[in-house]
N, C-alpha and C positions, 0 to 999 in steps of 0.2 A: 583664185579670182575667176579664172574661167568656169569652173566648177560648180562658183554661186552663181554666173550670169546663164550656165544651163538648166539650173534645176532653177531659176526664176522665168526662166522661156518655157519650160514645160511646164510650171505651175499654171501661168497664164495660158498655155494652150488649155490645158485640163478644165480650170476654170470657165475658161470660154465655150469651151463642147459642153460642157456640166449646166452652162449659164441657156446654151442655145436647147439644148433638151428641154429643161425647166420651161420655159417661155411656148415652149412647142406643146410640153403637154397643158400647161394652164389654155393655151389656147382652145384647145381639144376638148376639154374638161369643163370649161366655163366660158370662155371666151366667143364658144360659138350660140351660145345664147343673145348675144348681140345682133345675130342675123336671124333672129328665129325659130332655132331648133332644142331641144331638148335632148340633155345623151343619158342615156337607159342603160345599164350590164343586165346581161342576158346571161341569165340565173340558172334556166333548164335548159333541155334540151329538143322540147317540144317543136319546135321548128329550124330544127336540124337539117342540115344542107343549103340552108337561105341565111341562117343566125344562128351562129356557132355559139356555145359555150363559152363565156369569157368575152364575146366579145361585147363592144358597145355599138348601139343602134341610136342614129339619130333620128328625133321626131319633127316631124312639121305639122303644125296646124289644121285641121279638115272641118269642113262645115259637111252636115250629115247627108246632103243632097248630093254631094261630091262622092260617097262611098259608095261602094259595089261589090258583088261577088266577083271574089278574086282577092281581092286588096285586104294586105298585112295591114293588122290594127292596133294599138296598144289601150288597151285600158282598164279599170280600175275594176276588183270584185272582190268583195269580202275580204275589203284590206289589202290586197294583193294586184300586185300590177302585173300584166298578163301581155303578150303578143302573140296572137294567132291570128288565124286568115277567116275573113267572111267566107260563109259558104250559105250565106240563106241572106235576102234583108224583106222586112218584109212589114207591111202596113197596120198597125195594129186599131182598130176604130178607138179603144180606150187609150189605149198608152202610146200611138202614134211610129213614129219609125222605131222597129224592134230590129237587131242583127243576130243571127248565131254565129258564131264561131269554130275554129277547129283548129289544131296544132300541124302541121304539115306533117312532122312522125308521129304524129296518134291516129289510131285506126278508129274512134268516133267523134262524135262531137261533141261539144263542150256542154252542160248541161245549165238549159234557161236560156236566156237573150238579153244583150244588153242594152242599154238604151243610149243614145247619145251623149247625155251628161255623163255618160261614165270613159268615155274616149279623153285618149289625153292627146293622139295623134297619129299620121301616121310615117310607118320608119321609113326614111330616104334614101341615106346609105349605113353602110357600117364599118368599122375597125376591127376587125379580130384580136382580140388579146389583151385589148388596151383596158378591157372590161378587169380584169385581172389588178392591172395596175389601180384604175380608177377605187374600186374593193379595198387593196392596199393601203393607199391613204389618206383612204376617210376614216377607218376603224385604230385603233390602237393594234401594234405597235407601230403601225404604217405610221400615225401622224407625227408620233414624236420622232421616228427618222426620219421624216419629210424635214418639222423642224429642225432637226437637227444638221439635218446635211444644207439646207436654208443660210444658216449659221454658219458653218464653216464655208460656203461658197462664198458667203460675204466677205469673210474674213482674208479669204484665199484673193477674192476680187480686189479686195481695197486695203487692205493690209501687206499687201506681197512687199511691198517699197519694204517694211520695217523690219519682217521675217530676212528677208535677201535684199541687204541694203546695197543700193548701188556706188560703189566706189567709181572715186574720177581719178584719172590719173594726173599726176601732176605736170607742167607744163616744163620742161627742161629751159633751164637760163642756159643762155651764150654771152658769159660772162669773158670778155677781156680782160 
């Protein structure tokens, strides 16, 4: 008896650490688009020592008058979502505000200029590592243990009662 009521208290503890993760990374992962931001894995290593490898960068919003040299940018080229630093902006009479770019560990610059529709935003803060996770499971095999572990926390959560049934004890009579 004792035996089932500890290994139904640790199910529920485990359960509950398992549940409070889950909810923390959906948060992180989707949830902050509610306030705004966009989250990015950070694929190379091109801006290395500011945006690590792996990790995820959050985006905000910019309107082009608001950018400068200096300011990390993420945006779109030939398919390809990019984040490097302005290092030029500059007025173009036909094509209007043009930017270059450059990777913080790359020793030139990025070749062309991009234009403002190509910005998706820029990054605010970042999570190291979580990039890794996020990677994980969106692709296979990631998604089916995502589902899967989904599944058994459910089961773990709302099934413990029938796995570790709880016995009552019976009431002793005081029979004369």
């Amino acid at each position: 008896m004792k035996g089932i009521q500890i290994a139904k208290k640790i199910c529920n503890i485990v359960s509950t650490c398992v549940l409070i993760l889950v909810v923390i990374m959906v948060i992180l992962l989707v949830g902050v688009r509610l306030f705004g931001l966009t989250p990015y894995t950070v694929l190379s290593g091109s801006m290395e020592h500011e945006y690590h490898v792996g990790s995820i960068i959050y985006l905000s919003k910019v309107t082009p008058e608001n950018m400068k040299v200096g300011d990390p940018v993420t945006y779109d080229t030939h398919g390809i979502t990019v984040t490097h630093r302005i290092i030029e902006v500059k007025n173009d009479p036909e094509y209007g505000i043009l930017y270059r770019t450059q990777g913080d560990a790359n020793n030139t610059a990025d070749g062309g200029h991009i234009s403002p529709s190509q910005i998706r935003g820029k990054p605010v803060f970042t999570i190291p590592f979580l990039g890794y996770v996020a990677n994980f499971v969106q692709n296979p095999p990631g998604i089916y243990l995502s589902i899967g572990g989904c599944i058994i926390l459910l089961i773990l959560m709302f099934m413990s009662d029938l796995i570790f049934p709880e016995t009552k004890a019976t009431p002793s009579s005081d029979e004369e």
